[in-house]
GUDRENKE-481411 format. One record per residue (C-alpha): x, y, z; residue in one letter; residue number from 1. Coordinates in Angstrom, 3 decimals. Layout:
N
<east: X, north: Y, up: Z, res: A, n: NUM>
...
***
This chain:
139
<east: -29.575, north: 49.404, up: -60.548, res: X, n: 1>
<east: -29.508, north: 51.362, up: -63.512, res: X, n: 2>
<east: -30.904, north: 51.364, up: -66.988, res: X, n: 3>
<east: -28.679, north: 51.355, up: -70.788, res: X, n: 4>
<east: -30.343, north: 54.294, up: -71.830, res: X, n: 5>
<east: -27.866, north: 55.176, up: -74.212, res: X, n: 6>
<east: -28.302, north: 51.777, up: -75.982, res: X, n: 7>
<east: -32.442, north: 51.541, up: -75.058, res: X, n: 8>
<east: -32.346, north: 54.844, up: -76.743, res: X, n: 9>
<east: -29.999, north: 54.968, up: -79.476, res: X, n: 10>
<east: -30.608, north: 56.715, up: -82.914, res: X, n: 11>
<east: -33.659, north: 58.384, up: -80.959, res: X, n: 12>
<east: -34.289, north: 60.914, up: -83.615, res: X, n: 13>
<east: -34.405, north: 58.656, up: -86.433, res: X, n: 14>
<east: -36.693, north: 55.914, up: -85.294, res: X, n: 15>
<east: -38.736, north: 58.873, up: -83.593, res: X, n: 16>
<east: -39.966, north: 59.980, up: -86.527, res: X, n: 17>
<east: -41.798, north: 57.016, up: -88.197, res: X, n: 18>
<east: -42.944, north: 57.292, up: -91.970, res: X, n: 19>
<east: -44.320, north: 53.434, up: -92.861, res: X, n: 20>
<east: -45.902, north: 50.707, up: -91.270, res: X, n: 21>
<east: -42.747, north: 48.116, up: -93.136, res: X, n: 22>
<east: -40.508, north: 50.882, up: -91.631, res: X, n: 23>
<east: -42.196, north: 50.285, up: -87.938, res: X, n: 24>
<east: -41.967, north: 47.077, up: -88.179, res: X, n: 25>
<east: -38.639, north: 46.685, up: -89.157, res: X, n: 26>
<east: -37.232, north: 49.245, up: -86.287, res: X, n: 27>
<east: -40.175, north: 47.417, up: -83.890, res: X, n: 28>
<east: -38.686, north: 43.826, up: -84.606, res: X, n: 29>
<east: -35.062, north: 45.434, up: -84.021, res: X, n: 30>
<east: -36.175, north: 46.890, up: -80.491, res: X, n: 31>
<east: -37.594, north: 43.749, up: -79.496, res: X, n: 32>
<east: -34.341, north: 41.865, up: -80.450, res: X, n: 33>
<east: -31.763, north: 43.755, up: -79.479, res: X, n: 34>
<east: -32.662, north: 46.438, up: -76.810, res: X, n: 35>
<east: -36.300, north: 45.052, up: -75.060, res: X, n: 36>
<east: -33.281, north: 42.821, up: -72.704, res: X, n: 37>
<east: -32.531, north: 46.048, up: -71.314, res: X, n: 38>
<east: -35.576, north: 47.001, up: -69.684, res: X, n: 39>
<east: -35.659, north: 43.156, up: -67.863, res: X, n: 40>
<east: -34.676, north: 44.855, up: -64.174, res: X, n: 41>
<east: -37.957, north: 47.058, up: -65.326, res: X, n: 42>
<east: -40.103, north: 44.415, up: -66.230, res: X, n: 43>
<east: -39.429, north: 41.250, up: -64.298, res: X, n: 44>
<east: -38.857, north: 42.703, up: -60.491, res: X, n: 45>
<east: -41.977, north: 43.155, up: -59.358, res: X, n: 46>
<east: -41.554, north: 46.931, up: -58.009, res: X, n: 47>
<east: -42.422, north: 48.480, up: -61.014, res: X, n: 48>
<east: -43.106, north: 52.066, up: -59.350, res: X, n: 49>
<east: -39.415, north: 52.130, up: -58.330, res: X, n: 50>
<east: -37.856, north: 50.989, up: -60.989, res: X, n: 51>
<east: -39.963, north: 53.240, up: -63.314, res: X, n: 52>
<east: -38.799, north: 56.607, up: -61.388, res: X, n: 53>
<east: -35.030, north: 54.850, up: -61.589, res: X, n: 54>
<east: -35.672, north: 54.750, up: -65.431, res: X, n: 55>
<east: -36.792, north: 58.360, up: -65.794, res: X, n: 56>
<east: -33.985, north: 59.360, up: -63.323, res: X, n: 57>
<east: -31.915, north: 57.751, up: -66.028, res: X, n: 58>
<east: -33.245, north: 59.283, up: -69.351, res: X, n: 59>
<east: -32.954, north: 62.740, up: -67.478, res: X, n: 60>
<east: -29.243, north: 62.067, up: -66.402, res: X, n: 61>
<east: -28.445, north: 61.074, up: -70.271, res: X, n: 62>
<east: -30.453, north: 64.057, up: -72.333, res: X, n: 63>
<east: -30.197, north: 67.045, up: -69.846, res: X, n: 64>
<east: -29.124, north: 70.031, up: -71.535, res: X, n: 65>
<east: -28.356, north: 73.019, up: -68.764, res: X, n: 66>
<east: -30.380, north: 70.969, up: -65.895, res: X, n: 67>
<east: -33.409, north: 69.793, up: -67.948, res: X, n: 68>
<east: -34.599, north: 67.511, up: -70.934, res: X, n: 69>
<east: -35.261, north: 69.951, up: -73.563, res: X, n: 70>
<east: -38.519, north: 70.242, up: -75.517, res: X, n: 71>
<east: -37.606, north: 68.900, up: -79.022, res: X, n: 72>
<east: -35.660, north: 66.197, up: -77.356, res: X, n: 73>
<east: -38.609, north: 64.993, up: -74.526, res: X, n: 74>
<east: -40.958, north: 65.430, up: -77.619, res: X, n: 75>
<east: -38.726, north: 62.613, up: -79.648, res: X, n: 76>
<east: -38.306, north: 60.820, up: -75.996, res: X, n: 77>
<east: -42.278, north: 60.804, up: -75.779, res: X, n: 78>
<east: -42.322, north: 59.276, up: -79.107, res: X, n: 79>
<east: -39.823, north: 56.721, up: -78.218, res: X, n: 80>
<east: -42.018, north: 55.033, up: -75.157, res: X, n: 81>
<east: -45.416, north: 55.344, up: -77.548, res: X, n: 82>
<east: -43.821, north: 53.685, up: -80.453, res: X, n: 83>
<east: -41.218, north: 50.796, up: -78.883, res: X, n: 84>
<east: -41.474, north: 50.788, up: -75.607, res: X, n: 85>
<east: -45.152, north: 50.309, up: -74.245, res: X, n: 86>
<east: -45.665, north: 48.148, up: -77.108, res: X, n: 87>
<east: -42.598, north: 45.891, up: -76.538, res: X, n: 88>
<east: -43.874, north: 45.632, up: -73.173, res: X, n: 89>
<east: -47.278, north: 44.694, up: -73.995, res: X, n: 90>
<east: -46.714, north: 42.402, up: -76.652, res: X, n: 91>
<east: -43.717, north: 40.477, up: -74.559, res: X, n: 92>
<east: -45.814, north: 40.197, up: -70.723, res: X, n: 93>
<east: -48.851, north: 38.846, up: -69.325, res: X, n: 94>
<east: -48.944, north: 41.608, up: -66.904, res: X, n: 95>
<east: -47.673, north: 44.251, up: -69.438, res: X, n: 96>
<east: -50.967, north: 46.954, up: -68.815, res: X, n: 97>
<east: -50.077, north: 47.146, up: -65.237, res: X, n: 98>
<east: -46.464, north: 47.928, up: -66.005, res: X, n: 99>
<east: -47.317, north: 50.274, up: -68.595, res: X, n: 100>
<east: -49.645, north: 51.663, up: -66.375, res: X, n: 101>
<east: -47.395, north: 52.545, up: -63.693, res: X, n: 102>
<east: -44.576, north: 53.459, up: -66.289, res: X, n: 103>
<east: -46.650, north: 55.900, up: -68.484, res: X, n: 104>
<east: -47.863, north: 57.739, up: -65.041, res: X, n: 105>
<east: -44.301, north: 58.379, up: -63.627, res: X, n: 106>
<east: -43.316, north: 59.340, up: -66.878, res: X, n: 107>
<east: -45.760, north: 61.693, up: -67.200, res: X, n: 108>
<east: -45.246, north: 63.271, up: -63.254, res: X, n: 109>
<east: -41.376, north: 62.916, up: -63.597, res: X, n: 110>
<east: -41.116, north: 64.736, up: -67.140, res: X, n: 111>
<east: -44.311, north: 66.968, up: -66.884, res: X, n: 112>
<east: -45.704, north: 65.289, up: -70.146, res: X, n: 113>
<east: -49.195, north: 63.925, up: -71.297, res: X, n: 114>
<east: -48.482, north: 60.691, up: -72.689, res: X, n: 115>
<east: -50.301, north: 57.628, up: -73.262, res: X, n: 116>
<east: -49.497, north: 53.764, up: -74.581, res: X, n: 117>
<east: -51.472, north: 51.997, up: -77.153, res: X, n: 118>
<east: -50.663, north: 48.492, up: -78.173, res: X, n: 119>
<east: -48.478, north: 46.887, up: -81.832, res: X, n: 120>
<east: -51.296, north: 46.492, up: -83.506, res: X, n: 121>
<east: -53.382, north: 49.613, up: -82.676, res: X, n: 122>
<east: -50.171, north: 51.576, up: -84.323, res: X, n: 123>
<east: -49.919, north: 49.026, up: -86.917, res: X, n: 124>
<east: -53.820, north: 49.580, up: -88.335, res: X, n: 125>
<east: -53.179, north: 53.727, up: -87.457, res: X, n: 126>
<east: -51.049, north: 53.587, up: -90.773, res: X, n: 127>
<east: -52.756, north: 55.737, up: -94.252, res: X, n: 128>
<east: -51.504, north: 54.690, up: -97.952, res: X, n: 129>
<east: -50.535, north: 57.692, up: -99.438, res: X, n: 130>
<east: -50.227, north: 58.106, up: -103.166, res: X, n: 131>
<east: -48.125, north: 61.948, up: -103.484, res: X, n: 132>
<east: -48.154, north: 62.600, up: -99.969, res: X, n: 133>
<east: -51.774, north: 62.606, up: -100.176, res: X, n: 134>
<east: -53.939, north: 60.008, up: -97.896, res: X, n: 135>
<east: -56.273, north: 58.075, up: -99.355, res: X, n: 136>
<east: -56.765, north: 55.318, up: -96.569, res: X, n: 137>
<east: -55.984, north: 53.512, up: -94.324, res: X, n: 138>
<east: -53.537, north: 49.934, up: -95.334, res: X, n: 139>
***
C-alpha cells in the first residue's frame, strides 16, 4: 500500500499559508472533495498505527532533499495535517480522534515535530477581521 502524496499534497505552499476564513473554506471544501479519497486505506483499515508510519514513510520519500525533509518544507507539511488533514478526518469519521490520535503521534516521532490537531470549527472561530492589517476581532 501506498499513499498519493503528490496529489494529497499538491500546491502545499499555497494552501499552507492561509489568509481568510472564505479562503479556508474554499481550499477545506476542495480537500474534502477531491483529495480526503486518498487517505481511505488510512482511515477505513483498522490498523491505523501502520498505515500512519506507511504515510510518513511516504511524505519523506516525496519531499527529501539530500536524505531529509527540510525545515521550511516540514514547517508547510506541519501546516498541511493542522489545517486539512486532521480536520477532514474529524469532520468525515465517527472514530476520527483515535485516528488522529495515532496519526499526529507518529507524525510527530517519524518527523521529529511538535504538532497537534484541532477540529473545522475550532480553526474556523480562530479567524480576526482585520481592517489595514490591523486586528480588531475576532469574525
Amino acid at each position: 500500500m501506498s499513499f498519493e502524496v503528490r496529489k494529497i499534497f499538491e500546491d502545499l505552499s499555497h494552501l499552507s499559508k492561509v489568509h481568510t476564513k472564505k479562503e479556508y473554506a474554499a481550499a477545506m471544501d476542495m480537500f474534502r472533495a477531491d483529495r480526503f479519497s486518498l487517505l481511505r486505506d488510512l482511515t477505513e483499515s483498522g490498523d491505523y498505527a501502520a498505515n500512519s508510519l506507511v504515510l510518513c514513510q511516504d511524505v519523506q520519500d516525496e519531499f527529501k532533499k539530500f536524505g531529509k525533509v527540510r525545515a521550511a518544507e516540514l514547517m508547510n507539511l506541519n501546516y498541511f495535517m493542522i489545517y486539512y488533514v486532521f480536520p477532514s478526518i474529524l469532520l468525515e469519521k465517527e472514530n476520527g480522534a483515535e485516528i488522529c490520535d495515532i496519526l499526529r503521534d507518529t507524525w510527530n516521532d517519524f518527523f521529529k515535530a511538535n504538532i497537534n490537531y484541532t477540529d473545522y470549527e475550532s480553526l474556523m472561530s480562530g479567524f480576526q477581521t482585520k481592517i489595514f492589517g490591523i486586528p480588531i476581532g475576532k469574525n
